[in-house]
N, C-alpha and C positions, 0 to 999 in steps of 0.2 A: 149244445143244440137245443132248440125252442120248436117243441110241438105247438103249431101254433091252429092250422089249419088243418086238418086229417082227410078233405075232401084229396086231396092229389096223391096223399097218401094213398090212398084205397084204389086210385087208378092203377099208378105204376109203383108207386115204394117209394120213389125218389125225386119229386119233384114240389118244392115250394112254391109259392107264387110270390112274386113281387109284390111290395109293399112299396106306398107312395109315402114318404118320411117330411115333403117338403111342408112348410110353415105357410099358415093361410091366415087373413085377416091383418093384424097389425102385425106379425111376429111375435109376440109377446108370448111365454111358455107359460100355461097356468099350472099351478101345481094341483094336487087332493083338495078338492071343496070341501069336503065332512068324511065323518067313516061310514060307511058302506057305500058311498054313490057310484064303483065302479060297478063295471060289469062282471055278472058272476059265470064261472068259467066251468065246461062242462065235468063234470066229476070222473068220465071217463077219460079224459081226455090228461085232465090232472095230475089220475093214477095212470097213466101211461109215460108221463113223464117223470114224472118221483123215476118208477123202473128204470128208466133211461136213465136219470140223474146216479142213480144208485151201479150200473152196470158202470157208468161213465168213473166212477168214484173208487170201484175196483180194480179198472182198469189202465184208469187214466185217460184222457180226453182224446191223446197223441195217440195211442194202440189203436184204435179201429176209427174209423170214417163212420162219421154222423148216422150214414144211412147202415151202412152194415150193423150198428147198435140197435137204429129202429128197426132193421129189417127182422132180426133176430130176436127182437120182444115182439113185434108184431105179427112173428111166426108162431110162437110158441101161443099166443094168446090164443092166433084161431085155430091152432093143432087143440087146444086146451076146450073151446066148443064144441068140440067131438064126442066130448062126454059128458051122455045126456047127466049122468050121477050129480058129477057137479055142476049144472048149468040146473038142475033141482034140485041141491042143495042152494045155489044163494035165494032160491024160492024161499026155503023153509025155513033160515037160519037168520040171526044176524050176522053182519059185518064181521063181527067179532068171531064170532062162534064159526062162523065159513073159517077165516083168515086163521084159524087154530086147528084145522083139519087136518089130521094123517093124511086124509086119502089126498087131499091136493097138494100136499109135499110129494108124496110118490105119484100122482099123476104127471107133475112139473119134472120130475126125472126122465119117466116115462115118457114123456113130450120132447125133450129135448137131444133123447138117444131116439126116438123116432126122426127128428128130423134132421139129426145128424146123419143117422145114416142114407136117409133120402137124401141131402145135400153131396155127400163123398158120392153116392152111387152116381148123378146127374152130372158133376164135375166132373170122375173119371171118365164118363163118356165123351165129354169134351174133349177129352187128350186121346179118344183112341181113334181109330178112323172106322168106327162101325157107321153102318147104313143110317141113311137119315141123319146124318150131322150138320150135312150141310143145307139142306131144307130147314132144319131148328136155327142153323144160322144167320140164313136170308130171312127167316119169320122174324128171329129177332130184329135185324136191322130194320125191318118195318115198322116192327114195334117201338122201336129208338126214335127211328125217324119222327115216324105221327107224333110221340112223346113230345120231341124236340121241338118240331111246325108249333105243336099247340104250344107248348111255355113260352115261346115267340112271340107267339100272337097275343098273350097275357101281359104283356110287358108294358 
């Protein structure tokens, strides 16, 4: 999977945009003009994908859908903004010196048994028939819908 765009990301989780692949001019395919002449790629964006490459590489490409990989890095990331500590520590530190921290190894524990267990708790309500499941249902399908109209209309 290719982080390529994060704007659709940030809407719904799950949706890419189509890319036009077709040959323009004579067809002729040019290669690398010099080193450096491409475009330089957001560094966030970068490190969001190493992560993914890395989850992917653990688990293998086949065990989880594209999106449940990025959905599940890109949970943890912003459960991990919650804490101001370390959103002031990559203030004060470098790269290096952040990426060697105790505290963000147990906060990335702490992140991810947090949102485990918000994700089991939100599932099992799925499966029970308490109130309000099915208004969460109908809102989703709207949410799908509009989703869906608009990747349509991108096309």
């Amino acid at each position: 999977m290719v982080l390529d765009d994060p704007q659709p990301l940030q809407d719904y989780g799950c949706f890419l945009p189509a890319v036009d692949i077709s040959l323009t001019g004579d067809g002729e395919l040019k290669g690398i003009g010099a080193a450096g002449t491409g475009t330089r790629k957001e560094p966030k964006y970068v490190a969001l994908q190493v992560v993914i490459d890395k989850m992917n590489d653990l688990f293998g490409a086949e065990s989880f859908s594209a999106s449940q990989v990025r959905e599940f890095v890109q949970g943890l990331v912003q459960r991990l903004f919650t804490y101001p500590d370390l959103v002031n520590q990559t203030k004060v530190n470098s790269k290096k010196q952040f990426m060697e921290s105790h505290d963000f190894q147990a906060a990335v524990t702490e992140a991810v048994v947090d949102n485990q267990e918000a994700h089991n708790t939100m599932a099992d309500y799925f499966f029970s028939d308490g109130p309000g499941i099915s208004a969460v249902i109908m809102a989703l399908a709207d949410a799908f819908y509009e989703a869906a109209i608009d990747q349509r209309t991108e096309v």
